[in-house]
C-alpha positions in Angstrom: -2.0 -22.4 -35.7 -2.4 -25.3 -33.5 -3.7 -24.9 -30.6 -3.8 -27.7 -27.7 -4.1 -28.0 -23.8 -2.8 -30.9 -21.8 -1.6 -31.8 -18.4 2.1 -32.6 -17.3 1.0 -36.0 -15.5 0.1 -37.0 -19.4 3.4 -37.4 -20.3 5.3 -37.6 -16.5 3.5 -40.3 -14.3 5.4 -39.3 -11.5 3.9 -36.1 -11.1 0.6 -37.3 -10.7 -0.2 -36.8 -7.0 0.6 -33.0 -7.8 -1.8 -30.5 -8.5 -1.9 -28.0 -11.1 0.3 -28.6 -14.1 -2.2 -28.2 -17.1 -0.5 -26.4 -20.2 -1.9 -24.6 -23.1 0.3 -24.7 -26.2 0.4 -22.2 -29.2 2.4 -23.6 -32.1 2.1 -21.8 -35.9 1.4 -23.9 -38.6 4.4 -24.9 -40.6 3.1 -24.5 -44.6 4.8 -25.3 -47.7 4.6 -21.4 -49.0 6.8 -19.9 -46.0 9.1 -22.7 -44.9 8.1 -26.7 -45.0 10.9 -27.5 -42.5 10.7 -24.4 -40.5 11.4 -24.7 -36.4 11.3 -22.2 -33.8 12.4 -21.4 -30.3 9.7 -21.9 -27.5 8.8 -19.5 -24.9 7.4 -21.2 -21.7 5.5 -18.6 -19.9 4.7 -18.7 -15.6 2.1 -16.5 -14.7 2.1 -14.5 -11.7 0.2 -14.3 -8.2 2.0 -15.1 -5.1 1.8 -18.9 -5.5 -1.7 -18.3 -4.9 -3.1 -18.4 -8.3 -1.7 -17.9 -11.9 -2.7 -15.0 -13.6 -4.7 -15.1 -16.9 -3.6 -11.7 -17.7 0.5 -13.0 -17.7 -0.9 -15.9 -19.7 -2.2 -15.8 -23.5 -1.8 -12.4 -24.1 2.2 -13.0 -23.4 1.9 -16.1 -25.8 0.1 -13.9 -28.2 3.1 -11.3 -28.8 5.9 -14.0 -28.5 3.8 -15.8 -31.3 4.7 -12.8 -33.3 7.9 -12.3 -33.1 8.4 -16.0 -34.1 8.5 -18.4 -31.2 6.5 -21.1 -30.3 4.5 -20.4 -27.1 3.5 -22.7 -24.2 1.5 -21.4 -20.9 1.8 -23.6 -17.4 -0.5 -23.2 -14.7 2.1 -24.5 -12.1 1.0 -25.9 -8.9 0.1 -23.1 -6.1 -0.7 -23.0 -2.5 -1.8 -24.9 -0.8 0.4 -27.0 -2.7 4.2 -26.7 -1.4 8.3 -26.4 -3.1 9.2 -28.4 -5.1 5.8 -29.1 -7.0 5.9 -25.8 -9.0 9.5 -26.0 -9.6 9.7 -30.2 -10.8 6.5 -28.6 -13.0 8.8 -26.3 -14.6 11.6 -28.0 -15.8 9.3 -31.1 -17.1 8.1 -28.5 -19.2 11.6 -27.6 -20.7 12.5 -31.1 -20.8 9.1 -32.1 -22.9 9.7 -29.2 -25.2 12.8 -30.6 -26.4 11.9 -34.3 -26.4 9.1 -33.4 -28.7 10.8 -30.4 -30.7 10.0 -32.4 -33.7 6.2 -33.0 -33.0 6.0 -29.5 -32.2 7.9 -28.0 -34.5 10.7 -27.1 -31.9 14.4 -25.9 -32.4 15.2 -27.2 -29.3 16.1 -23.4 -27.5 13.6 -22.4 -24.6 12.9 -19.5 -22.9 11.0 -19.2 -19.8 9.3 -15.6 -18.5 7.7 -15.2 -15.3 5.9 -12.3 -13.8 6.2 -12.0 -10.2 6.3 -14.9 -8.5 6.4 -16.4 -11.4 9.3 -14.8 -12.6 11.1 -16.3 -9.4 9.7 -19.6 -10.5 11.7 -18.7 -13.9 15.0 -17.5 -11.8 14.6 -20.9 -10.2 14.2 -23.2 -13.5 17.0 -21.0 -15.0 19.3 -22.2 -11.9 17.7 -25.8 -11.1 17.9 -28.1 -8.6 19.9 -31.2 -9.9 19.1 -33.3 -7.4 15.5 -32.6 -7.8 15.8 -33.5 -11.9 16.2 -37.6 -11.2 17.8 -38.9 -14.2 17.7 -35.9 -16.4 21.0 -33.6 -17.3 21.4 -29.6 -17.1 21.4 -29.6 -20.5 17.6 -31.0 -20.5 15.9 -28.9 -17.9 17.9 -25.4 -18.1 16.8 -22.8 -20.7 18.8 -20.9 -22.7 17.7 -17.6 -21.4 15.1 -16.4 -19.4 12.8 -13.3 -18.8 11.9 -11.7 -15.1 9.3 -9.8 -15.5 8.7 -7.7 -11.9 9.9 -11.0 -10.3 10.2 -11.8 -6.5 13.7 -12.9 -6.3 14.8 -12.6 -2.6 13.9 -14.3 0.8 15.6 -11.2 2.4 13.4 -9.8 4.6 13.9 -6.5 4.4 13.3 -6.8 0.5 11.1 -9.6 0.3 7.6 -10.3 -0.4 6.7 -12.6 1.9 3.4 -13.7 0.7 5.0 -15.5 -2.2 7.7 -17.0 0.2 5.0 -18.2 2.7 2.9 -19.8 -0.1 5.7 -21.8 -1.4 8.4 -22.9 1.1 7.4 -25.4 4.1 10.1 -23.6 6.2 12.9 -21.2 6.3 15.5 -23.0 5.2 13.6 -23.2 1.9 13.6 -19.4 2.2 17.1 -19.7 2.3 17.7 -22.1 -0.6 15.2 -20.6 -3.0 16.3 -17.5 -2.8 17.8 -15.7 -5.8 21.6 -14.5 -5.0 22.1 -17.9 -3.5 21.2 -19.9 -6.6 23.3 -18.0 -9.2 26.1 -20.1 -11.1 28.5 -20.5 -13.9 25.6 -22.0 -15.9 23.0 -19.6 -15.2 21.7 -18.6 -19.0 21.4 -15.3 -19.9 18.4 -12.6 -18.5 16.6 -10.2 -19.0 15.1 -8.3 -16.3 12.8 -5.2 -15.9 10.3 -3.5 -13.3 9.7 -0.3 -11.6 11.4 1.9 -9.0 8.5 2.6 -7.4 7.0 -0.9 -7.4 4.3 -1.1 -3.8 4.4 -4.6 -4.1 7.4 -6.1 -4.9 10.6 -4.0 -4.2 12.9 -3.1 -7.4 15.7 -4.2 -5.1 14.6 -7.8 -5.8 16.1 -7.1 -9.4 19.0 -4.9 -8.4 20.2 -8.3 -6.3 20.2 -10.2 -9.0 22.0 -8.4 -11.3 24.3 -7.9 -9.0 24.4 -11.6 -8.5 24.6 -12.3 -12.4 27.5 -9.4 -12.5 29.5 -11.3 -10.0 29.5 -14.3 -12.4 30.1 -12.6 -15.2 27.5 -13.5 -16.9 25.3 -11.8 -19.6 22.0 -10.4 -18.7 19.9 -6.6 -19.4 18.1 -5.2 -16.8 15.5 -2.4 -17.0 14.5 -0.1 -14.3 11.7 2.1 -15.3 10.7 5.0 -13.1 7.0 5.3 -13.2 4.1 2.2 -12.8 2.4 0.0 -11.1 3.1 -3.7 -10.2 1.5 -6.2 -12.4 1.9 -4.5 -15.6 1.9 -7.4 -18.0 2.1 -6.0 -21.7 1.1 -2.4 -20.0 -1.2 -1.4 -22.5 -5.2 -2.5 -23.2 -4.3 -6.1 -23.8 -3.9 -7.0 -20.3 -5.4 -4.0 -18.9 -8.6 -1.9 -18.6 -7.6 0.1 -16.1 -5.5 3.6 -16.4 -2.7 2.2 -13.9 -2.1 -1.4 -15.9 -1.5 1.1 -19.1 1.9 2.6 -19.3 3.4 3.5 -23.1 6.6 3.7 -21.4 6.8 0.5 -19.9 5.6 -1.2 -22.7 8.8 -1.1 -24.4 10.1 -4.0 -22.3 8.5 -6.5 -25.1 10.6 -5.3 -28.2 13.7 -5.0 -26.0 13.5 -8.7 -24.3 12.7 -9.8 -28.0 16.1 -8.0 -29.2 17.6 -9.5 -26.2 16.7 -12.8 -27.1 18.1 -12.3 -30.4 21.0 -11.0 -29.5 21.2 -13.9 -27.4 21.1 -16.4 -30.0 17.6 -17.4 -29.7 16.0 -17.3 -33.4 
């Protein structure tokens, strides 16, 4: 396996004044006894923690079991506070973009899936609905993923619903709020999702995923979504790979790997 780390300001100069933005890339060998022209979809992962700090336990460990089921894996430590929107977000769809420019480098099919946890998966709602005018000269077609996974995700600005913290950290004001919210960013071309988290949820309400289903059913577009009754929030792979602790294990949960992996399958992804 190849294994690298680099920076987005490598390859986009413009990005430079931003902080955050390093990458770690896992990419499988491509050998002459299993398939000399073999190429794989890529799974950009966005770890979670409010905008404040990207988990490591949402990081490798995620790259590890998407690895396995055949996809090349690549982590980004997006800008966080006290950095502000849009530096996460022009982070984000660089990466999809660079994935595909160098599918043959890396041994790319070109299809990209992003999964977030938490506020990272809102950061993943947001790439999978981007800002165009934020994308200079680049199309939809290089900065959208073909599906996406929400793992626990902060969707709404809603304030009944929302977790503020992660809203705070990120936006500059509440018009942001507004605009970054996940029912308002929904479209035609949103790709399709998977979704998943608990009812009982302390930090981040399950209603944050009931809105956006909702929001994906009004469009008519194709997603799965998961509601699971027991567990905490910050699950991860909810069993001893991300956690040591009795409430980070749940062999319930931990079904939402193999069934997002199916999803992506059925999806078209492979």
């Amino acid at each position: 396996m190849r294994y690298f780390e680099f920076d987005i300001k490598d390859y986009f100069p413009q990005l430079s004044d931003m902080p955050g933005g390093h990458v770690k890339a896992y990419i499988p060998e491509v050998t002459q006894e299993i398939d000399i022209n073999a190429s794989r979809p890529s799974m950009l992962i966005f770890p979670g923690g409010a905008y404040k700090y990207t988990s490591e336990r949402e990081a490798e460990p995620i790259a590890l079991y998407y690895l396995s089921k055949g996809f090349n894996a690549f982590v980004l430590y997006y800008a966080v506070e006290p950095a502000k929107y849009p530096c996460s977000h022009l982070q984000a769809m660089a990466m999809v973009e660079l994935i595909r420019r160098n599918k043959e480098q890396w041994n790319c099919n070109g299809q990209v899936c992003v999964i977030g946890f938490s506020a990272g998966g809102h950061l993943a709602m947001c790439t999978s609905n981007p800002d165009m005018e934020l994308a200079a000269s680049y199309s939809l077609s290089d900065v959208r993923p073909d599906a996406a996974i929400l793992c626990y995700p902060v969707i709404t600005s809603k304030k009944e619903h929302t977790h503020g913290d992660s809203f705070d950290a990120l936006c500059n004001n509440e018009q942001e709020k507004l605009a970054l919210s996940g029912e308002n960013r929904v479209s035609k071309d949103t790709p399709p999702t998977f979704i998943w988290m608990t009812s009982e949820d302390p930090l981040v309400s399950v209603t944050n995923a009931l809105i956006y289903a909702a929001a994906l059913k009004e469009h008519g577009l194709k997603f799965e979504l998961h509601v699971f009754p027991d567990g905490c929030h910050g699950l991860a792979c909810c069993n001893k790979t991300t956690g040591i602790y009795d409430f980070f294990l749940s062999p319930y949960c931990e079904r939402w790997m193999e069934m997002s992996a199916k999803f992506l399958e059925r999806s078209g992804l492979k």
